[in-house]
TORKOL-4160 file (C-alpha; in steps of 0.2 Angstrom, whole numbers, padded with zeros to 4 digits, m for minus):
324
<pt num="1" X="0918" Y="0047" Z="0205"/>
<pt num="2" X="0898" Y="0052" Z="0205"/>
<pt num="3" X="0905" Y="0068" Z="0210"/>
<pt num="4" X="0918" Y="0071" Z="0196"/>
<pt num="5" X="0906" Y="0067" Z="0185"/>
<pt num="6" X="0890" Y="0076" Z="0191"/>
<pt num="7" X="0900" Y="0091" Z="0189"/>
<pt num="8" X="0903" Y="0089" Z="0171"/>
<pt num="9" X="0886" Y="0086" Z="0167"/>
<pt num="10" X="0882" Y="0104" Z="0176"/>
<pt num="11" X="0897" Y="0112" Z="0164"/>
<pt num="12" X="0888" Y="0126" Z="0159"/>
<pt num="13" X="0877" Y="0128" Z="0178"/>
<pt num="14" X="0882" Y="0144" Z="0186"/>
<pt num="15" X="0864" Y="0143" Z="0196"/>
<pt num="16" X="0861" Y="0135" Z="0212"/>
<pt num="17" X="0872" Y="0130" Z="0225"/>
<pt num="18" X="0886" Y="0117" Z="0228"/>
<pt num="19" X="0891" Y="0106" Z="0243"/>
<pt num="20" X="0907" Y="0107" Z="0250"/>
<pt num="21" X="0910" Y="0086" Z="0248"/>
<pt num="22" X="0906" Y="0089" Z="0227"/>
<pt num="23" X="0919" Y="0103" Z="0225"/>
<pt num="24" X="0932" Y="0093" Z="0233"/>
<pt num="25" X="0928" Y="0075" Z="0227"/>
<pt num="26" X="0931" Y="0087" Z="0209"/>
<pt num="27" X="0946" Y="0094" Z="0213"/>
<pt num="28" X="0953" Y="0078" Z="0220"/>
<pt num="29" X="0948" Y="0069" Z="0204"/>
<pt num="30" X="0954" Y="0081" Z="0193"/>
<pt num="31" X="0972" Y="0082" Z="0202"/>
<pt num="32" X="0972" Y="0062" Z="0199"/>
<pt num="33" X="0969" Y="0063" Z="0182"/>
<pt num="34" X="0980" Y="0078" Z="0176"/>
<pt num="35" X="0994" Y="0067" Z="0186"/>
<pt num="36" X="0992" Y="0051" Z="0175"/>
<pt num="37" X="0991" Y="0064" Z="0156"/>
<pt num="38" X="1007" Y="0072" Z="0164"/>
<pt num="39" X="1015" Y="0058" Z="0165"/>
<pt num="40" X="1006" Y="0052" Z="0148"/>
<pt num="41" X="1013" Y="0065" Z="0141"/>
<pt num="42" X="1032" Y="0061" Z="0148"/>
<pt num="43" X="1030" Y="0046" Z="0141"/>
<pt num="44" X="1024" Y="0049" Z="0124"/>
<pt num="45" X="1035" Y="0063" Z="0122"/>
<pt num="46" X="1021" Y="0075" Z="0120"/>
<pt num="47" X="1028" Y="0087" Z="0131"/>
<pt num="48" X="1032" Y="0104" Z="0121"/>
<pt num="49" X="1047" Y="0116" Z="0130"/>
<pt num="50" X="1034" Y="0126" Z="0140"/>
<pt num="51" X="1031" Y="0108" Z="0149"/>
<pt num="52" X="1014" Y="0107" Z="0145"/>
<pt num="53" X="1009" Y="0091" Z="0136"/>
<pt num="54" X="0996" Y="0089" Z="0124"/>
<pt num="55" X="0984" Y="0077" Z="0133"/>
<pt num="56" X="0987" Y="0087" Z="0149"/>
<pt num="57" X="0983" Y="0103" Z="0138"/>
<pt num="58" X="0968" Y="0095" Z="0131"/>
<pt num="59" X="0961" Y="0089" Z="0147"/>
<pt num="60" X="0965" Y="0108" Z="0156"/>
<pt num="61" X="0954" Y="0114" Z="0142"/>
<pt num="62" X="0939" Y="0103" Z="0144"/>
<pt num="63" X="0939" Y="0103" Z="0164"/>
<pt num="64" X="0938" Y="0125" Z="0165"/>
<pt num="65" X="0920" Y="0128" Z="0162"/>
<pt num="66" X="0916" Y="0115" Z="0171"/>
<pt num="67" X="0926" Y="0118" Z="0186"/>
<pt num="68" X="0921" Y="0138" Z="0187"/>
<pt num="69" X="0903" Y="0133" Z="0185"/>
<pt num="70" X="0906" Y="0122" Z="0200"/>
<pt num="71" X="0915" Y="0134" Z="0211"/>
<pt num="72" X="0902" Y="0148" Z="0208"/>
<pt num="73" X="0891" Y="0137" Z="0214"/>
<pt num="74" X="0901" Y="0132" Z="0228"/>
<pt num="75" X="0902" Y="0150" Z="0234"/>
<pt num="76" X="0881" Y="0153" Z="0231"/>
<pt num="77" X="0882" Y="0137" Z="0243"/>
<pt num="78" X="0890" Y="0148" Z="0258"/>
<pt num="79" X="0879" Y="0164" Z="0251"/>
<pt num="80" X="0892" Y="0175" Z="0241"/>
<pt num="81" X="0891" Y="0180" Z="0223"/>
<pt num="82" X="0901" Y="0172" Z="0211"/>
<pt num="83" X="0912" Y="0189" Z="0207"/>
<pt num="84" X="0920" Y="0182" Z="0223"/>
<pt num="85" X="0932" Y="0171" Z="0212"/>
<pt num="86" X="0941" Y="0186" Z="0207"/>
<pt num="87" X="0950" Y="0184" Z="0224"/>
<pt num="88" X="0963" Y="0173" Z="0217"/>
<pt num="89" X="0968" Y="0188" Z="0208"/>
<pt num="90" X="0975" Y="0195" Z="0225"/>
<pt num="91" X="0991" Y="0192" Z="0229"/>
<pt num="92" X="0995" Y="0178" Z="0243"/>
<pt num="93" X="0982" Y="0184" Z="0253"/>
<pt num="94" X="0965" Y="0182" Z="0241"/>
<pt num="95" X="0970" Y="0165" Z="0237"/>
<pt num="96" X="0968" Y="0159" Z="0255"/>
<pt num="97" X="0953" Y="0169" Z="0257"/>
<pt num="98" X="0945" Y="0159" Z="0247"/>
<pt num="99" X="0953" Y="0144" Z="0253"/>
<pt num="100" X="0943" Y="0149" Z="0268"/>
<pt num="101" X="0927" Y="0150" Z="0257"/>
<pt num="102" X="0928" Y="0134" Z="0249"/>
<pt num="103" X="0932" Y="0123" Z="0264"/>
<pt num="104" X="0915" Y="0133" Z="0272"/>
<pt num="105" X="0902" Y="0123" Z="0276"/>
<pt num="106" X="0883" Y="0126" Z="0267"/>
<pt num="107" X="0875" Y="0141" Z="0274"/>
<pt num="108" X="0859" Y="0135" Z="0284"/>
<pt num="109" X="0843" Y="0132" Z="0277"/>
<pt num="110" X="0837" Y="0140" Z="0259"/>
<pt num="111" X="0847" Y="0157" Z="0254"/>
<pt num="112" X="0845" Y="0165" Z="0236"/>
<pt num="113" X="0851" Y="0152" Z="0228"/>
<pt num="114" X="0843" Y="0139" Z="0232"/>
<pt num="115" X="0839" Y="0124" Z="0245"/>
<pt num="116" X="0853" Y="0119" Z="0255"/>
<pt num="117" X="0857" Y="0100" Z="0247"/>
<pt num="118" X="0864" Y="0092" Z="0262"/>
<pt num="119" X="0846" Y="0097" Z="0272"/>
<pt num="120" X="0838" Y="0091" Z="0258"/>
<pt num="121" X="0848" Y="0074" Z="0258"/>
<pt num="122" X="0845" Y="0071" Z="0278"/>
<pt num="123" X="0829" Y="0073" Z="0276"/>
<pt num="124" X="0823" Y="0065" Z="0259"/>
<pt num="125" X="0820" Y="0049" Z="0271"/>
<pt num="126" X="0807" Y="0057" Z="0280"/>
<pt num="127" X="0799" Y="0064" Z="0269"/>
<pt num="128" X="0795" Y="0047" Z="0261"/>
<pt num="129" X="0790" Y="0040" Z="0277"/>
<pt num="130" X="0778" Y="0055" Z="0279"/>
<pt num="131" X="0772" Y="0055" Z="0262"/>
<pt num="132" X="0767" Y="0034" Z="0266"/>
<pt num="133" X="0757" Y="0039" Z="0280"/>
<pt num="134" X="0749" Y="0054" Z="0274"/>
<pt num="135" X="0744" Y="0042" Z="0259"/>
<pt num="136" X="0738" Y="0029" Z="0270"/>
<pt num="137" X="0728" Y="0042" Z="0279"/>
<pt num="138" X="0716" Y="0049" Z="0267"/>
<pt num="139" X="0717" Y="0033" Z="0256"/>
<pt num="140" X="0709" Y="0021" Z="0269"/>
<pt num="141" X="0707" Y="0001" Z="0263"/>
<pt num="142" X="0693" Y="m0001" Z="0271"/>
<pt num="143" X="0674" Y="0004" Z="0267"/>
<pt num="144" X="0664" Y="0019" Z="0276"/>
<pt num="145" X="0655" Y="0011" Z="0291"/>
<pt num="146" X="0649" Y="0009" Z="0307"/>
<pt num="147" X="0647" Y="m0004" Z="0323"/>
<pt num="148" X="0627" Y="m0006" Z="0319"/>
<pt num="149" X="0627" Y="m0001" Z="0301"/>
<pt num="150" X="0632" Y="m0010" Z="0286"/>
<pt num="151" X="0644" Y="m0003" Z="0274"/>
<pt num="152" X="0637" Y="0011" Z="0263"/>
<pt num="153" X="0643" Y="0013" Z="0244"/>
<pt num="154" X="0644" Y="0034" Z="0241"/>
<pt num="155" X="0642" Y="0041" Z="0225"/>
<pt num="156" X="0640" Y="0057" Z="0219"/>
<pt num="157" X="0623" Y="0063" Z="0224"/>
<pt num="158" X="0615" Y="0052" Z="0233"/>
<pt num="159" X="0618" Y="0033" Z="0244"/>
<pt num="160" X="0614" Y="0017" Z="0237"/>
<pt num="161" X="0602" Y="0014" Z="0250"/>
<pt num="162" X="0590" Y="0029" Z="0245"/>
<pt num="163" X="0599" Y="0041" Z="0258"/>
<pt num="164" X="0603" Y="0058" Z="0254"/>
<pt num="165" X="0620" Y="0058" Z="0257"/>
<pt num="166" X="0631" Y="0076" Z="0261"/>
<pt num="167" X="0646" Y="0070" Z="0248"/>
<pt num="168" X="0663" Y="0077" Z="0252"/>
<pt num="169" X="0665" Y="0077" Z="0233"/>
<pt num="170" X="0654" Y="0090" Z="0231"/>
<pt num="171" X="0661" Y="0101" Z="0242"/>
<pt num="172" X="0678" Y="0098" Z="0232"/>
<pt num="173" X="0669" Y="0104" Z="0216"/>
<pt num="174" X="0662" Y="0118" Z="0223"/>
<pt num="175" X="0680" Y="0126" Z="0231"/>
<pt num="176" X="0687" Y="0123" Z="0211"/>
<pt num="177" X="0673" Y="0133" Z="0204"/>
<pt num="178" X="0678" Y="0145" Z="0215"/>
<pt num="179" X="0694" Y="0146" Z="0212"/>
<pt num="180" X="0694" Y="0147" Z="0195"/>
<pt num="181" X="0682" Y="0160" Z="0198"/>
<pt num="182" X="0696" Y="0171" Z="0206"/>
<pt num="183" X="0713" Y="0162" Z="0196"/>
<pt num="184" X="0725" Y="0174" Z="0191"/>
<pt num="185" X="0725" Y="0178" Z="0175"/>
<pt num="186" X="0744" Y="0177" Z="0165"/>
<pt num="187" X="0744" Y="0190" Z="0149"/>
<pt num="188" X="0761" Y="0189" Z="0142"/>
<pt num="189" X="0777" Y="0177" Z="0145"/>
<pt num="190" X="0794" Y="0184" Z="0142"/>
<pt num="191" X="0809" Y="0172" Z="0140"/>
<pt num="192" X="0826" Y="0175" Z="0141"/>
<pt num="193" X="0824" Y="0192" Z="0153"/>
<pt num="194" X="0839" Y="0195" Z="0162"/>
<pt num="195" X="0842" Y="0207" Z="0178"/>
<pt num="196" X="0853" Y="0222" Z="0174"/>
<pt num="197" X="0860" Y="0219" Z="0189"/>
<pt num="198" X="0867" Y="0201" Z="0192"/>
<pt num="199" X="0864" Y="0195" Z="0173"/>
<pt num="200" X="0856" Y="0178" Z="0175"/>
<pt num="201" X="0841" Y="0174" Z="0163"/>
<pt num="202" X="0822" Y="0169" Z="0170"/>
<pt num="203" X="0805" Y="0169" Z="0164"/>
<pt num="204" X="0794" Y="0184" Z="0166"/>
<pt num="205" X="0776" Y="0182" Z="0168"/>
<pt num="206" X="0767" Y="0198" Z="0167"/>
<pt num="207" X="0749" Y="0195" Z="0175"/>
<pt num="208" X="0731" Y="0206" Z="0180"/>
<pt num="209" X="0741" Y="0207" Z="0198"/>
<pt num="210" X="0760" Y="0207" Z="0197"/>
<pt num="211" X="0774" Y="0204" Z="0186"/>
<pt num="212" X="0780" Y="0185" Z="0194"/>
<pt num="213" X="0798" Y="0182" Z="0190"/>
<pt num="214" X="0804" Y="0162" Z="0189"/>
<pt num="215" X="0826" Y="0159" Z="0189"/>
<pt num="216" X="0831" Y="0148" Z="0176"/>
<pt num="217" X="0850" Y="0154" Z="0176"/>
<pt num="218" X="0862" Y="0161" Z="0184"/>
<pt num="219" X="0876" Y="0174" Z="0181"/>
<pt num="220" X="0883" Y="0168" Z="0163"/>
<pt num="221" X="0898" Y="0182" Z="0163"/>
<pt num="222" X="0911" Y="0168" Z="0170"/>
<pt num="223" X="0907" Y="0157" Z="0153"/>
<pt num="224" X="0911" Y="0173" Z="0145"/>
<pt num="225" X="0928" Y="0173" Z="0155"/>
<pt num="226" X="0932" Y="0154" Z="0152"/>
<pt num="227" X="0926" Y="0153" Z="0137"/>
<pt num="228" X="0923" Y="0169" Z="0126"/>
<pt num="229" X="0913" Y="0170" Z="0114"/>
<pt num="230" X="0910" Y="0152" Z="0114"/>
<pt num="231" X="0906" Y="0149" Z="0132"/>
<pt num="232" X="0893" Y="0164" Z="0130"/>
<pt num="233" X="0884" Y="0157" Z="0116"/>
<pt num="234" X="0883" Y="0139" Z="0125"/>
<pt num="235" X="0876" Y="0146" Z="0141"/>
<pt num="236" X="0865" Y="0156" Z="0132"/>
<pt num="237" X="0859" Y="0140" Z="0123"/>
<pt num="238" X="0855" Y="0131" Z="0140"/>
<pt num="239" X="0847" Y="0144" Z="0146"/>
<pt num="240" X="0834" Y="0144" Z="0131"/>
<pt num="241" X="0834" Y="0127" Z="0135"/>
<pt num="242" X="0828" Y="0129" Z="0152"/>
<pt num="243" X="0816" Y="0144" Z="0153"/>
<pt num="244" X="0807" Y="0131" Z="0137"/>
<pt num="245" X="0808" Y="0117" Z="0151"/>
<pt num="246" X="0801" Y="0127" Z="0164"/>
<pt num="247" X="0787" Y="0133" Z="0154"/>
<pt num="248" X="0781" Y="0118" Z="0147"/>
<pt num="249" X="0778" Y="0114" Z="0166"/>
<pt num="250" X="0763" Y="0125" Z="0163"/>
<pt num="251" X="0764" Y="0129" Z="0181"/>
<pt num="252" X="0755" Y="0144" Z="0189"/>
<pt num="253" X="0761" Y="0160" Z="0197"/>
<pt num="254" X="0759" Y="0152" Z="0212"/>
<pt num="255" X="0767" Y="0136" Z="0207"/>
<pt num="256" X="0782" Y="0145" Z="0199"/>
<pt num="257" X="0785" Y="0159" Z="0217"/>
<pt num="258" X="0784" Y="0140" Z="0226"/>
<pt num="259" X="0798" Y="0131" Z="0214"/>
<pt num="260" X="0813" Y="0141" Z="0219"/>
<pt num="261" X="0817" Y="0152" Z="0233"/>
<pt num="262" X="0827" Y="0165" Z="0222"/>
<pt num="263" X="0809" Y="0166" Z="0212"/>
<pt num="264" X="0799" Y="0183" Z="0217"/>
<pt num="265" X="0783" Y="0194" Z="0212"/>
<pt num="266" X="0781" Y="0213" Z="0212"/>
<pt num="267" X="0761" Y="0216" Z="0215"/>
<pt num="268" X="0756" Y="0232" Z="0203"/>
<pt num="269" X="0749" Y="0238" Z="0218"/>
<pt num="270" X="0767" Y="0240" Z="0225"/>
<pt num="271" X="0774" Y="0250" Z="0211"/>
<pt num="272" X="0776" Y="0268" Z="0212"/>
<pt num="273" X="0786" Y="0270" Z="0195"/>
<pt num="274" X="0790" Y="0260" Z="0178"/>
<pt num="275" X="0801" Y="0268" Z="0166"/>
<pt num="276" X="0800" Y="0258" Z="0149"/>
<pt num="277" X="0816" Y="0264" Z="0139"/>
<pt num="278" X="0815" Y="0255" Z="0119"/>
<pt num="279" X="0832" Y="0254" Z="0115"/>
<pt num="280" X="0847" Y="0252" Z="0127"/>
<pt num="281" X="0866" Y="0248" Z="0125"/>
<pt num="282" X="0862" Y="0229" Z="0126"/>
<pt num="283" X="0861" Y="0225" Z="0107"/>
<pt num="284" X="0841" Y="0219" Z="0103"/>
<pt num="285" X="0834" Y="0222" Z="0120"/>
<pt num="286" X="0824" Y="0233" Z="0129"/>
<pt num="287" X="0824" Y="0241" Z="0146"/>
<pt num="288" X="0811" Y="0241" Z="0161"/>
<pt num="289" X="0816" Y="0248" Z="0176"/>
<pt num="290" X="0802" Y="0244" Z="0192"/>
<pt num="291" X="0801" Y="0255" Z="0209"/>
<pt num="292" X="0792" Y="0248" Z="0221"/>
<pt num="293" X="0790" Y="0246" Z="0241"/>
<pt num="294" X="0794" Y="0227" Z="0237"/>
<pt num="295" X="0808" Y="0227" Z="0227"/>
<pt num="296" X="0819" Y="0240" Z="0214"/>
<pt num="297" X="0826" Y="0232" Z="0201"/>
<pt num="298" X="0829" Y="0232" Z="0182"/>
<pt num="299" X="0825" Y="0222" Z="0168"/>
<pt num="300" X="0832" Y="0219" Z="0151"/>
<pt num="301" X="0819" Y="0209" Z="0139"/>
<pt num="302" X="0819" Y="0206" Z="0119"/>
<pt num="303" X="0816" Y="0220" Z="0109"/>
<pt num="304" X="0801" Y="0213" Z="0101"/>
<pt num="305" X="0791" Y="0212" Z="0115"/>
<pt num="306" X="0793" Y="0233" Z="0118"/>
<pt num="307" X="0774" Y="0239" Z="0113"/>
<pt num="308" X="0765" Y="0223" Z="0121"/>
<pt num="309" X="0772" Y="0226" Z="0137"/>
<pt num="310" X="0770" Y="0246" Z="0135"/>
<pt num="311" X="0752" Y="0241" Z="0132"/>
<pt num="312" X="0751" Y="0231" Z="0146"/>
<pt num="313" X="0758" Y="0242" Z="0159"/>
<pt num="314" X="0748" Y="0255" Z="0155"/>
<pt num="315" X="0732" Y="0246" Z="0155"/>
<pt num="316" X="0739" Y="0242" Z="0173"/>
<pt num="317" X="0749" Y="0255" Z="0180"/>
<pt num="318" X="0741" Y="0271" Z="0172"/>
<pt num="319" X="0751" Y="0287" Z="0174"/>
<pt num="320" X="0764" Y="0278" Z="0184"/>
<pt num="321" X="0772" Y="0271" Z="0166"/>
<pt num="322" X="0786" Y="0280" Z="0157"/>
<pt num="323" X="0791" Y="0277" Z="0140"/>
<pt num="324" X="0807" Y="0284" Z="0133"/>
């Protein structure tokens, strides 16, 4: 039942990857329920002369966003796109290719999408039983000492017994100054920025280095399919909702390439072209389309944000922008 459930919190989720064990525990949930409103529905007498009752009806409704969120992720968990749905449009034989698909088991390790949960699962208990010792190891009980010596109480600067001491603390300060020194410096956030190509939503950070880009959502085209209009505007809503969560992390470039496998950088250095077009198809967005030995790709950002990043790029990129 954790599963059935789990799923309907995730209604709107077509990010991130699904085990095989959570698609079928839905599906075998959702079969037991639709039996009991069918037969509700017989009962009551709710059943119209197309056969479909009204609980029945009601429930179908409720269960689709949920359920194709579920088996998109499903298919990112044995590493294909969502658009692989659209097999169950082929006659007979596309229905049991993606029979084949669902009854896959996860794809090993991390893929585009995310971790692998099952690995992440087998290994959650040793990775508590690591972090124990690793605590115990540099959080020793005892005082620094030694056989003929009595304990000694460090501070910051110097021992309690008039020694000068050689505090590890200092050193500690001394790396931060440093790397502050050096940190990377973030001139401009961009929410909502979706890839031309697949269409999910992610944060872009434009920095003095690279543009760092963090994966909030996926593809929301199959809410558009389920839902319309509708199912557009909720995923749109939660993927708002989590580019504000992921921001108020207040995590570095660094921080944000680490959080996610599917998260990437381009290095300015990388770049051999950037063409900046001001108004495009996609109604109040702009378009920036990146060339580089790392990674071609474009993206569509709001509107608003147009002359900022033209500014920016330039300051960056020199001759190598294009603004149409």
């Amino acid at each position: 039942m954790n599963w059935y459930l789990a799923a309907l919190k995730k209604y709107a989720e077509f990010s991130g990857r699904a085990r095989r064990k959570e698609y079928w525990m839905f599906l075998l949930f959702n079969l037991i329920f639709s039996i009991v409103l069918a037969l509700l529905d017989q009962l009551l007498g709710t059943v119209n002369k197309d056969i479909v009752g009204v609980f029945g009806g009601l429930y179908s409704l409720a269960v689709l966003l949920p359920g194709l969120a579920l088996s998109v992720r499903r298919l990112h968990d044995v590493g294909k796109r969502g658009w692989w749905l659209l097999l169950a449009l082929i006659p007979l034989i596309g229905g049991i290719w993606l029979f084949v698909l669902m009854v896959t088991d996860s794809q090993p390790g991390a893929n585009q999408y995310g971790p692998n949960l099952k690995e992440d699962v087998v290994l959650s208990g040793k990775k508590k039983i690591s972090d124990t010792q690793e605590k115990a190891r540099i959080e020793p009980t005892s005082p620094i000492s030694s056989s003929n010596a009595a304990p000694i109480d460090w501070t910051m600067d110097v021992a309690d017994s008039g020694q000068a001491s050689n505090d590890p603390l200092g050193h500690v300060a001394a790396s931060v100054a440093v790397s502050n020194a050096t940190a990377e410096q973030v001139f401009l956030v961009m929410q909502k920025v979706s890839d031309v190509a697949w269409g999910g939503f992610m944060n872009l950070y434009l920095t003095d280095r690279r543009l760092v880009v963090d994966k909030v959502m996926g593809t929301i085209a199959g809410a558009g399919l389920a839902a319309g209009v509708v199912g557009l505007m909720v995923a749109s809503n939660v993927a708002r909702q989590r580019g504000e969560q992921a921001l108020a992390l207040g995590r570095t470039p660094d921080e944000v390439l680490g959080a996610a496998a599917g998260n990437y950088a381009i290095d300015y250095s990388a770049v051999s072209r950037l063409v900046l077009k001001r108004k495009v198809m996609q109604l109040g967005y702009s378009q920036c389309k990146i060339e580089s030995a790392q990674k071609n790709v474009t993206l569509a950002f709001k509107r608003e944000y147009f002359d900022q990043v033209v500014d920016l790029m330039r300051q960056v990129l020199g001759d190598k922008v294009e603004v149409s």
